[in-house]
Each structure stands twice: as structure tokens, then as C-alpha cells.
C-alpha positions in Angstrom: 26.1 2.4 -18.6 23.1 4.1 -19.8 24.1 6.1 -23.2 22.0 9.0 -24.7 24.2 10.0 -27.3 24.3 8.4 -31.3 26.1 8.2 -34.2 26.1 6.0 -36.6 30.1 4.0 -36.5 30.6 0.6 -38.3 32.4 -1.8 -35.6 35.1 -3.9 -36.9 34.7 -7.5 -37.3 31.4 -7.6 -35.0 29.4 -4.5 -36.0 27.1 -3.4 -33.2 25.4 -0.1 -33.9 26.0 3.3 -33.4 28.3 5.0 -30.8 26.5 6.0 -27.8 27.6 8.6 -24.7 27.4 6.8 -21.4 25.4 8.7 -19.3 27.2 7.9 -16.0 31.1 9.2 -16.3 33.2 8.2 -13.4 35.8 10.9 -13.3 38.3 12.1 -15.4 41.2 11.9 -16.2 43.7 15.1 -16.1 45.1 16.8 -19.2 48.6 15.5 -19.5 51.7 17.4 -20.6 51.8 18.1 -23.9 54.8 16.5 -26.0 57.9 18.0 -26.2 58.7 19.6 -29.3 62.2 20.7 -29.1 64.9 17.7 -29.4 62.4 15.2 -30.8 61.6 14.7 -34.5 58.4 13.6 -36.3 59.6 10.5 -37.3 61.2 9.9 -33.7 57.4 11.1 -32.0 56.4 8.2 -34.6 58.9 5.2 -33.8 58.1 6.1 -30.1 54.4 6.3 -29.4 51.8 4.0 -29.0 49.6 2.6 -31.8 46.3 3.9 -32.2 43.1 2.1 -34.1 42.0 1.9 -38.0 37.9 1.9 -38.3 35.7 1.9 -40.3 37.8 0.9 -43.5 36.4 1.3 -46.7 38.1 0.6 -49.9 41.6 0.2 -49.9 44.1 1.7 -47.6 47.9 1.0 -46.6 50.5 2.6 -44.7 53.2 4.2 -47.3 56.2 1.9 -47.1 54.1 -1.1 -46.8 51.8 -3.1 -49.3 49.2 -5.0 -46.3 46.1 -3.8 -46.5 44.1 -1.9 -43.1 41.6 -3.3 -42.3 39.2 -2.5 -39.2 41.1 -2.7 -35.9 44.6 -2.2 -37.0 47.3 -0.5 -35.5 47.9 2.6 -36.9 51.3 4.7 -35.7 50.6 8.7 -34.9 52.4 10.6 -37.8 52.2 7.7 -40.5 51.4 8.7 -44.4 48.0 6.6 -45.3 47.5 6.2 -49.2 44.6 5.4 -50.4 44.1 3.0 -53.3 43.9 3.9 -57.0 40.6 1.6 -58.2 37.4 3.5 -58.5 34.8 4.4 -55.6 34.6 5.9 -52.1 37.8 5.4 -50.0 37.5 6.5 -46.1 38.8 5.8 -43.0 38.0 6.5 -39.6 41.6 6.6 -37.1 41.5 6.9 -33.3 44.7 8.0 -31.6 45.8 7.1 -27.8 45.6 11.3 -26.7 41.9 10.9 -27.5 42.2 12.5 -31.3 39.5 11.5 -33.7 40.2 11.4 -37.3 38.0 11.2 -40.5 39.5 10.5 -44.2 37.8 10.6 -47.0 38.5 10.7 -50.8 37.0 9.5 -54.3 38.7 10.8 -57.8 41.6 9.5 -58.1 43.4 13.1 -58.5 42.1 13.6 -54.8 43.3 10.2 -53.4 46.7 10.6 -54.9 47.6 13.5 -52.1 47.6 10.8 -49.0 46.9 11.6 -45.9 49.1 12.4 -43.1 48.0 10.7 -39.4 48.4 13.8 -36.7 51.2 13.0 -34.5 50.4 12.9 -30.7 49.4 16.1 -29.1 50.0 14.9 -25.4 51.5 11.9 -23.7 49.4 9.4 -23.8 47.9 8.1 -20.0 49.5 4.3 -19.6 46.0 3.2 -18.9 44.9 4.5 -22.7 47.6 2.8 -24.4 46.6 -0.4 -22.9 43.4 0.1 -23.3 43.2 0.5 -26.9 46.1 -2.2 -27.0 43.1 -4.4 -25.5 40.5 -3.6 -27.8 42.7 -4.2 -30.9 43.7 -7.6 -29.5 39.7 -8.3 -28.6 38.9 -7.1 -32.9 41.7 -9.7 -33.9 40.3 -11.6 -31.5 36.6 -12.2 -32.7 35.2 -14.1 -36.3 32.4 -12.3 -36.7 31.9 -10.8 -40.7 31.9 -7.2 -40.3 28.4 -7.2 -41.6 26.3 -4.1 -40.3 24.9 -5.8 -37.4 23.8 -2.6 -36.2 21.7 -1.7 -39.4 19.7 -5.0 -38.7 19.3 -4.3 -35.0 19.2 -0.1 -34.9 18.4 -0.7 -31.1 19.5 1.7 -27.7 22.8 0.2 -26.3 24.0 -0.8 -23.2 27.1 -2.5 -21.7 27.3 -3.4 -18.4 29.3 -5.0 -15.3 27.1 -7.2 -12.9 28.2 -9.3 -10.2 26.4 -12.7 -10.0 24.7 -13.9 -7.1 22.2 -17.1 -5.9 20.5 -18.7 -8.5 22.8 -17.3 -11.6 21.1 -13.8 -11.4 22.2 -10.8 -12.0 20.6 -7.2 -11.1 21.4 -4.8 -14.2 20.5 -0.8 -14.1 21.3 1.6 -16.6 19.4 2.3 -19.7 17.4 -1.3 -18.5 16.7 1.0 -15.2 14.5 3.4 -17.3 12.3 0.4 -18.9 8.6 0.9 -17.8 7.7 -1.8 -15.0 5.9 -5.1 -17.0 6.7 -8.1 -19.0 9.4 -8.9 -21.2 11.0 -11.2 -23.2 14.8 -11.4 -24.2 17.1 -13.3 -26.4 20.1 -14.7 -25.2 22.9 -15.2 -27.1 26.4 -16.3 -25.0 29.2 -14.6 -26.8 31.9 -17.5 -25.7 29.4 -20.3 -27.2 29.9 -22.5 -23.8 26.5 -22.6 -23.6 23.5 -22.4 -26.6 21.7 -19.2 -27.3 18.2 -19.2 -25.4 14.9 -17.1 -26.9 12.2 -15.5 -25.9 13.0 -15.7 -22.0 10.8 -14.5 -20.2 11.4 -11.1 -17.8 9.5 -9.3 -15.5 10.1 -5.6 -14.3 8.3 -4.4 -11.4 11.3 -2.3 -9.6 14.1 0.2 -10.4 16.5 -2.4 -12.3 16.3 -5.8 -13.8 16.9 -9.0 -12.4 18.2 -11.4 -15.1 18.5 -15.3 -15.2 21.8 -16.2 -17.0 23.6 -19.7 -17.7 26.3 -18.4 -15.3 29.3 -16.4 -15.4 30.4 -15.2 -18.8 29.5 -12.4 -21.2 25.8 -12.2 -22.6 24.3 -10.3 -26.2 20.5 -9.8 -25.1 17.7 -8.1 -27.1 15.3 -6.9 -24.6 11.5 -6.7 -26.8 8.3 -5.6 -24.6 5.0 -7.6 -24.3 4.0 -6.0 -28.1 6.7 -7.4 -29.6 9.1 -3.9 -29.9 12.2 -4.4 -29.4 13.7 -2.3 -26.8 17.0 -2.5 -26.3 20.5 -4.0 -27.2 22.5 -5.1 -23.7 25.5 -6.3 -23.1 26.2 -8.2 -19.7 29.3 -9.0 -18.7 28.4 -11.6 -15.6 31.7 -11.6 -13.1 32.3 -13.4 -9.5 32.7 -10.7 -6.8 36.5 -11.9 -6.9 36.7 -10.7 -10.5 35.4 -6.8 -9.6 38.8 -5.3 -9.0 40.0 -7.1 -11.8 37.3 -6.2 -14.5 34.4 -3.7 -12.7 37.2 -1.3 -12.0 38.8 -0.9 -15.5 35.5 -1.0 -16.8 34.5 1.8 -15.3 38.2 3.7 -16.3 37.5 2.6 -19.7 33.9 3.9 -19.6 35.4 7.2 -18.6 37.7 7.8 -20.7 35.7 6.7 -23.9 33.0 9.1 -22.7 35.7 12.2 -22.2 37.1 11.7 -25.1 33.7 11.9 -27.1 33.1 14.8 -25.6 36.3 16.0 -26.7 36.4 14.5 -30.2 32.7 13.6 -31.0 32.2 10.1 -32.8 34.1 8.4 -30.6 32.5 4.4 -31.0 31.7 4.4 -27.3 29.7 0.9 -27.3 32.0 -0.9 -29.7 34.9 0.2 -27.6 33.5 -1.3 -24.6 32.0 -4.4 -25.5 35.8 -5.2 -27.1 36.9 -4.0 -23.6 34.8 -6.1 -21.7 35.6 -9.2 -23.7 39.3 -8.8 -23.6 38.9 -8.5 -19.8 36.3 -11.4 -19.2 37.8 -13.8 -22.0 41.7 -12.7 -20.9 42.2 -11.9 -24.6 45.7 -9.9 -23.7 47.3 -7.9 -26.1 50.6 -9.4 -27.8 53.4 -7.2 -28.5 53.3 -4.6 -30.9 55.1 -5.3 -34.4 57.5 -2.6 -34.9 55.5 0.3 -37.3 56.5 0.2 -40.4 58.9 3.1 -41.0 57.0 6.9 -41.3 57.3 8.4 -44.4 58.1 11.6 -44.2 57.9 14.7 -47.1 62.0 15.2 -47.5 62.6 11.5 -46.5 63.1 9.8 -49.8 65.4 10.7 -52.7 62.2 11.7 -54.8 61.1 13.9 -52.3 62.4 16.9 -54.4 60.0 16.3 -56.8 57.3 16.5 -54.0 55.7 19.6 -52.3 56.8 20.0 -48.8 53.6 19.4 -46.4 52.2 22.8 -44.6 53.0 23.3 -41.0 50.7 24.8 -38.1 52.0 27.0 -35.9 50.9 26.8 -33.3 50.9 23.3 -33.2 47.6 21.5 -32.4 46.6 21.0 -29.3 44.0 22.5 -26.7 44.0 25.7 -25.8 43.0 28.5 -23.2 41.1 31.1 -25.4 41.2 32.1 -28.9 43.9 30.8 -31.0 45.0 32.0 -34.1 46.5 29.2 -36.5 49.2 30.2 -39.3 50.1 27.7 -42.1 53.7 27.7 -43.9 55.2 25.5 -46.3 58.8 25.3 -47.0 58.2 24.5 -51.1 58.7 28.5 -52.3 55.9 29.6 -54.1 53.5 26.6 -53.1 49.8 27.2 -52.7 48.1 25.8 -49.4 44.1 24.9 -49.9 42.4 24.3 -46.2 38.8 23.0 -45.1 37.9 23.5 -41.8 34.5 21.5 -42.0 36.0 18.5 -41.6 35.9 17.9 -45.7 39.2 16.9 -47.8 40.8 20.1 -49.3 40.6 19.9 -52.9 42.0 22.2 -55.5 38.8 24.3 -55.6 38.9 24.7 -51.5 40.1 28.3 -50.0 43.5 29.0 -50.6 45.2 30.2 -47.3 46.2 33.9 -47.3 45.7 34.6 -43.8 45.5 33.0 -40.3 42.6 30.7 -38.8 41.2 31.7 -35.5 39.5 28.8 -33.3 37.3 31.0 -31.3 35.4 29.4 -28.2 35.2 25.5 -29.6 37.1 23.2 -31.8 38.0 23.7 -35.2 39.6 20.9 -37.3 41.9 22.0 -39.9 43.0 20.0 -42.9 45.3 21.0 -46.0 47.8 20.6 -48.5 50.1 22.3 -50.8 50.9 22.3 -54.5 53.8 24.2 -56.4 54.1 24.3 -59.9 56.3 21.2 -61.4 55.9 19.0 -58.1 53.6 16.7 -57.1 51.5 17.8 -54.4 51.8 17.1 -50.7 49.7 15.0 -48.3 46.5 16.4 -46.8 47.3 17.1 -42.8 45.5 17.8 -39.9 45.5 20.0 -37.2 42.7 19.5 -34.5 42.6 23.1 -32.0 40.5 23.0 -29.3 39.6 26.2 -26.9 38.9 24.2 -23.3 36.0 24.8 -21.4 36.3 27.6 -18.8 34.4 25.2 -16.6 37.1 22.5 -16.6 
């Protein structure tokens, strides 16, 4: 899959450079119904739908009502309260949801940190094949021993992850971004992610057609740094080396996955597209399958507790997010009397020196991301939350 997109996403456990766009999408997926809203309460949307994924940790983070702290590639239930911890420094947290929602938190004083932040709740029913899919790539990031040092800083290179079948000899013909390599010599690192073999470097490769034709130990998945004759290094490629048995089994959902990933980025840009896969990949190659979900710890929920008197009541969009046919207008309320909401809709935390709200949003032609919280005088105040509204294309 040849990418031309970046970004710059930390993976977890194994981190392997910025998030990339594949250039070839195969298909998409419809827009499924949206979830109902009458009949079903937050905390029941919560108890009931799939996990997403925690990424990117840094500093300290748990879901309120338990101590353990996230770490990258953690579940994460829709509609959970995430606070922050109270030591000193930079606190943020990247979540991706099974609907394809991407969101970004981010605090540093201590007064800003103490708000929490609310998780959005699904917008739409998840497809089956997304819940399992992200089920798979958590599994793969428990999976894998590798420190989450910034792999990616050390090797900044182009990505790539792709499905070959192998044929005579133990070669495999890769396209993609390796299609668009100038014919001539090369040399390439090998590096077997399952260790049944020993890492092999400076190989030697020769171009001279529209894709590459790669030597490889056999069947099994393969971390190779392509550099040219001049000693540049080209690219970062990931080969997944299958049996032509194994291309229903692991091509196929590949390809779903590569979809998807690349829909949803276009959806919700910063997406970790490469990450994702290579996770992907390995949980399908290696047979890394996901084990059964630990029940989410119970959603807290403003009004839950017995001290939630003392606590502003969180602001409510109306409508609620979602995506939409043309230009939305989006109302805030909160049930506190007399609170004050403060909103950002640059993606920043609202602090107290952000816009109050006096007056609706409008989303005009694109997606706006609204964030906000509410204070009222001799409470504390509520959690940030998060409304994502997007207008869809007329095209789609």
C-alpha cells in the first residue's frame, strides 16, 4: 500500500514512524445507522459498545473509578471519564474509537487537568469487521516487547506494508511505494519480526521493472530498510510473506483493514495508518487473536455519585455529534443554573480564558471539533467534552 500522507503518531510498544495515507483504498464501507438515542442511556451506550484504543500516552492517565494506569494500546470504553494525573508536566492522550472518531487530549497546570475529560460516546454502530479489527491490533500491541522508544525518530523513512504471496525460490514480487523506486541497485536490511530466522544486512537488490522482486528466508513477516547505491535510505517496508492458501485468510482482511484505516483518516485525520497495519498484519500472520474483553470499568457519570452535587453538570450538544448533510448549527446547555460554558473549536482544551458560549456553533462545509466545560459558582467544574460535527461530502 503505497501512502502519501504524514503525520507524526508515536506507536505503542514498537514505534514505527508517522501515519501515512494508503494510496490504493479498496472500497468503502457504508455509513451505518446512527445509534439510537431514545431508550438508551450514556452509561448503558458505554456498558454496551466496543472498546476502542489508548495512544500515544504521555504522563499519567486512568479511567475514573480505577487506579491502573493507560498505557499505549489499551482498551478504552466510548463515554468513559479520563483523569489525568496531578504531578507536574505535559499530560496527553491520543483515543481512537470503533465509529472511526479520533480524539486528542491534552493538559498541563494542574487547575486544567483537574476538569477530566469525557471520551465521546459512539456516534454510529460500529461495522463488526471494525470492532474486530481494533480488538486485533490491541491484542498484536499486548502482544509485542518492543520499548516504545521512537523508532520512527531514528528511522524518519516513507512507509509501506504490504501482502505478497511467495513463490519458487522464497521470492516475493512487492509493488507499492517500492513500485515508484527508480530502476538500479539496492541494498536492504532484513530484520524477521518472529526471530525464527537472524536478521540479514546489506542484501543486495536489483530494480530494473515496475516492482521488486525480493529474496526472503521464507514465509513470515519481514522489517526491511531499502537504501540506494549512495547509501540513502529509501524506504521503510513491511512484508508480510503468505502461501497462496493463506490469501483469503490474511490478503482479504488486509485489504478491509487498509480501507477502512484510510476512510477513516480521511474522515478524522491522524489516524496511525502504518502502525495500525503492521499490528494488523502480525495479529493475522502470527494468529495473535484477541482474548475477551475485561468488563470496562464502570462509566462515571456527572450526577452518578453522591458528590456529584458539588459538581457542575457537563454541557450537552444538541444536535448530538455526528455527520451531517449541510450546515449544522450546534447549541450547548447545561443543566447546573447559572453555569458558564467555555468552548475551543481548534481542537485546543477550553480553559477559563477560552470563549464563553452565548450563542450557537455553525459547522459550515467541513468538520468542526468542539470541546467544553462548565463552571458555576461554589462547584467544581465539569469535564471537558467533545463533540466531533462533520458536513459529508456532496460527492459521497
Amino acid at each position: 500500500m503505497h501512502a502519501n500522507m504524514p503525520g507524526n503518531m508515536i506507536a505503542p510498544r514498537r514505534a514505527r514512524g508517522s501515519a501515512l495515507l494508503p494510496r490504493i483504498v479498496l472500497g468503502s464501507l457504508p455509513l451505518i445507522a446512527l445509534l439510537p438515542v431514545s431508550g438508551t442511556t450514556l452509561a448503558q451506550q458505554a456498558a454496551q459498545a466496543p472498546l476502542g484504543i489508548a495512544w500515544e500516552v504521555r504522563g499519567q492517565w486512568h479511567v475514573a473509578g480505577s487506579n491502573a494506569s493507560l498505557l499505549s494500546g489499551d482498551a478504552i470504553p466510548p463515554a468513559a471519564l479520563l483523569q489525568p494525573g496531578d504531578e507536574a508536566g505535559s499530560h496527553a492522550i491520543h483515543i481512537f474509537l470503533p465509529d472511526g472518531q479520533r480524539i486528542f487530549y491534552e493538559c498541563f497546570a494542574p487547575a486544567d487537568c483537574a476538569h477530566g475529560f469525557r471520551v465521546p460516546p459512539l456516534y454510529r454502530r460500529p461495522d463488526p469487521f471494525a470492532v474486530e479489527m481494533l480488538a486485533r491490533i490491541r491484542a498484536a500491541c499486548a502482544h509485542d516487547n518492543y520499548s516504545p522508544a521512537a523508532r520512527g525518530e531514528v528511522r524518519p523513512l516513507p512507509r509501506d506494508e504490504v501482502v505478497a504471496v511467495i513463490g519458487a525460490g522464497s521470492r516475493v514480487q512487492v509493488a507499492g511505494l517500492a513500485a515508484d523506486l527508480p530502476n538500479g541497485r539496492y541494498t536492504y536490511d532484513l530484520l524477521p519480526v518472529d526471530r525464527i530466522v537472524p536478521a540479514e544486512f546489506h542484501r543486495a537488490l536489483e530494480k530494473g521493472g515496475r516492482s521488486l522482486m525480493l529474496a526472503l528466508p521464507g514465509a513470515g513477516l519481514y522489517d526491511l530498510r531499502i537504501t540506494d547505491d549512495r547509501n540513502v535510505p529509501r524506504i521503510d517496508l513491511f512484508v508480510a510473506a503468505i502461501r497462496a492458501a493463506d490469501s483469503v485468510s490474511i490478503a482479504g482482511p488486509f485489504q478491509r483493514a487498509s480501507a477502512l484505516l484510510g476512510d477513516w483518516n480521511i474522515d478524522y485525520q491522524g489516524w496511525p495508518i502504518h502502525e495500525f497495519q503492521w499490528a494488523y498484519l502480525e495479529s493475522l500472520v502470527l494468529n495473535i487473536r484477541p482474548q475477551r474483553a475485561a468488563a470496562p470499568v464502570a462509566v462515571a457519570l456527572a450526577g452518578a455519585s453522591s458528590s456529584a452535587l458539588e459538581v457542575t453538570a457537563e454541557p450537552a450538544f444538541s444536535p448530538r455529534p455526528g455527520v451531517f448533510l449541510g450546515d449544522t448549527a450546534v447549541t450547548l446547555r447545561c443543566a447546573t443554573p447559572g453555569a458558564t460554558m467555555h468552548f475551543t473549536v481548534d481542537n485546543s482544551q477550553p480553559l477559563d480564558r477560552s470563549p464563553v458560549y452565548t450563542a450557537p456553533i455553525m459547522v459550515k462545509g467541513t468538520e468542526l471539533t468542539v470541546k467544553a466545560y462548565a463552571s458555576a459558582q461554589g462547584k467544581k467544574d465539569s469535564a471537558v467534552v467533545t463533540g466531533i460535527f462533520r458536513i459529508q461530502d456532496q460527492d459521497q
